[in-house]
Structures are given as structure tokens and as C-alpha cells.
C-alpha positions, 0 to 999 in steps of 0.5 A: 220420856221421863227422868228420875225424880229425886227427893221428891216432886219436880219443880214445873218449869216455865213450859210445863205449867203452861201446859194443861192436863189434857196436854200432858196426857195427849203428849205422854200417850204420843211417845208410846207409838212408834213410827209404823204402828197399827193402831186403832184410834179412839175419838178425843185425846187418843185420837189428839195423841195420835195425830201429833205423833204422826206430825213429830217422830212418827210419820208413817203411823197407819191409823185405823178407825172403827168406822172403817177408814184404814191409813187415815192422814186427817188434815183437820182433827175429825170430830167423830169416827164418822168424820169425813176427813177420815177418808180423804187420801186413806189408804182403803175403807171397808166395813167394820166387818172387815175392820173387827174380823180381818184387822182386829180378830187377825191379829193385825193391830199392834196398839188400841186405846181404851177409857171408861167410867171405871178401870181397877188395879189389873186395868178391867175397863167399866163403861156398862153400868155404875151399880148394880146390873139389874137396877144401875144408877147410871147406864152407860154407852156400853162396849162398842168395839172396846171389848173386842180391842182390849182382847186382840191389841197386841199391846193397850194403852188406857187414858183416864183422869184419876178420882176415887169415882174413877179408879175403883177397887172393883169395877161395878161391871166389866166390859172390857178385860185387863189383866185379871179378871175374877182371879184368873189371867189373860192367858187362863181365860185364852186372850191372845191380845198383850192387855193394858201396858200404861194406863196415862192419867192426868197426875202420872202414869202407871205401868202393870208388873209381872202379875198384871197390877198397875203400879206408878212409875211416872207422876208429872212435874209438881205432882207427889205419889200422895196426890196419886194415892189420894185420887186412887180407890186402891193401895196403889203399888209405886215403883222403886224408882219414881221417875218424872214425865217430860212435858210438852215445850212450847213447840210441841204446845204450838202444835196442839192448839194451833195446828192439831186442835184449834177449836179446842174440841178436845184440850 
């Protein structure tokens, strides 16, 4: 999944600069599911990540969709959650009530994906509010399911581009909890999920150490730690051992954009 970066950043090859940043992190999120994973699928590069580790080393991955399709094989990228692709061959499709209270609250999903406007250094996701509650100054879509994933996920995987506006010191609003949450743990608060493991951005990748802080461990080929830094509203941690991505080769690209995503609805 990655190599250690000596001496600096990486020269990009040939392949990696051909790929762009939605490529990286579409291909970076599909080697963190496993063949036979449950996971519940987002719409946009999650469910792009999905799909190609589903086509590449992990076939018999049963994906879930809120809506309620569950083992969905989607010939065609589905363009929401409602999308009719999802249905064809599935394995079964029930109500969402039955997807949150018997999947979810169960405990039967192994990896959920989140994103949002916000997320801080213990990975609390914002898609509330930016400003204050009572008068923001933007009102965003709210949790939806999110909340529910990030509490009963055995294990989490965020995907966010990264900019100071985004990576904040404190989120305006928490919707969805990391690892910390107004200085008390997962476990003080009684949330039986795994919370946030990588959190794969459009420069690298982050991992949460021991007390639950997100630390860099990865950038992509080109791409040095101050780069990170400067697109991060916190002093970011960074491993020891700062090791480089792997990048999409030419097949892998093949893939997306002619078989996966032709459309380009979402690289």
C-alpha cells in the first residue's frame, strides 16, 4: 500500500502523474477493504472506492446502501442511493429500518465511510453547521445516517480533501463523534463502533495513534509533510517513519475511467 519515503518526497513516475487527486484517494480507500467486508456505502468516491475493490482484490465484498439494498453488484456506478442499479441481483432489500436496527445498531457492519464540511484531529465529522448553531453562516444537510455509522462501524474510514476551512482545530458542530469528544473517549462515553482508523485525503493519509489524534503517515508521490501542514488548521502529528502512497498504474486507471466511472460523475 506504501513504501518508505526517504530523504524526502518521492519523484512521481510516469502513471502517477497521470492520475489525479480523486484517483489517488479512490484507489488509496479501495486497499483498505478486505475481500468479505461489510460495508456501508456512501455516494461519491466512497462508493468509487468500493466498487473498484470489488472489480480488483476483493470480489466478494457485500456492500450495503442506506437505502436498503443489501449485497449490492452494481453493473453501472449508481448516482444515488436510490439508484435502481442497486437492486438488480442484490441479495436482499429491506427498509432502512432494518438496515440501521438489525445491520448497523447489530453490530454487523465491519467499515462505514464518512466525510463533511469539517473533521478535527480525533476525527468529529461537522456536516451541521459552519458558525455558530443558533445563527450559522452556512446550514449544512445534517447527519442522515452518518452519526449512526460513526458510532456502530467496527472500523471507519474518512475521505476529505484537505484545506485549513476543512481540517479545523475544533469543529463548529459535531455530528458525527471521533475519537474524542469534549475530552472524553469513545469508551467513557459507551460507543461500541472502532471510530476513525485512516482518515485519506487528497495529499496523504492519516492514521489515529493510541489516544486517538490523527497522525500522517503517508503523503502521495510529490507531496512533502509541509504541504500537509499547511493545508491542516492544527500542529499535525507525523509518524516517525513517513512512508509514500502507491499510486494507480495505468490499469487500475483503465478501470475507473472507462469502466467504473465513464461519466466522470465523480473523478
Amino acid at each position: 500500500m506504501a513504501t518508505e519515503s526517504r530523504g524526502g518526497a518521492a519523484a512521481p513516475s510516469a502513471s502517477e502523474r497521470m492520475a489525479s487527486a480523486s484517483e489517488r484517494m479512490a484507489f488509496r480507500a479501495a486497499q483498505e477493504l478486505r475481500d468479505g467486508d461489510v460495508v456501508f456505502v456512501g455516494i461519491g468516491l466512497p462508493n468509487l472506492a468500493c466498487n473498484l475493490a470489488r472489480a480488483t482484490h476483493a470480489p466478494g465484498l457485500c456492500m450495503i446502501y442506506e437505502s436498503g439494498a443489501i449485497g449490492a453488484i452494481p453493473e453501472r456506478l449508481p448516482v444515488s442511493i436510490g439508484d435502481p442499479s442497486l437492486v438488480t441481483d442484490s441479495l436482499a432489500v429491506v427498509s432502512q429500518a432494518e438496515v440501521f436496527q438489525c445491520l448497523l445498531q447489530g453490530g454487523r457492519i465491519e467499515v462505514g465511510f464518512l466525510g463533511g464540511a469539517q473533521v478535527d484531529r480525533w476525527g468529529n465529522i461537522n456536516t451541521t453547521v459552519v458558525g455558530p448553531y443558533e445563527n450559522p453562516k452556512v446550514r449544512l444537510p445534517g447527519s442522515g445516517g452518518a452519526c449512526e455509522i460513526a458510532v456502530h462501524a467496527r472500523r471507519l474510514l474518512l475521505m476529505m480533501r484537505m484545506s485549513r476551512r476543512a481540517f479545523v482545530e475544533r469543529c463548529d458542530f459535531i455530528t458525527s463523534p471521533g475519537h474524542r469528544m469534549h475530552g472524553k473517549s469513545r469508551a467513557e462515553l459507551g460507543m461500541p463502533g472502532g471510530g476513525p482508523a485512516r482518515l485519506i485525503t487528497d495529499l496523504g493519509v492519516l492514521a489515529f495513534d493510541e489516544t486517538g489524534e490523527a497522525v500522517l503517515t503517508e503523503v502521495y508521490p510529490g507531496v512533502t509533510p509541509e504541504e500537509v501542514q499547511a493545508a491542516c488548521g492544527w500542529p499535525l502529528k507525523v509518524a516517525a517513519r513517513l512512508e509514500t502512497s502507491a499510486s494507480p498504474d495505468a490499469e487500475t486507471l483503465r478501470l475507473l475511467r472507462e469502466r467504473l466511472d465513464p461519466q466522470g460523475l465523480h473523478l
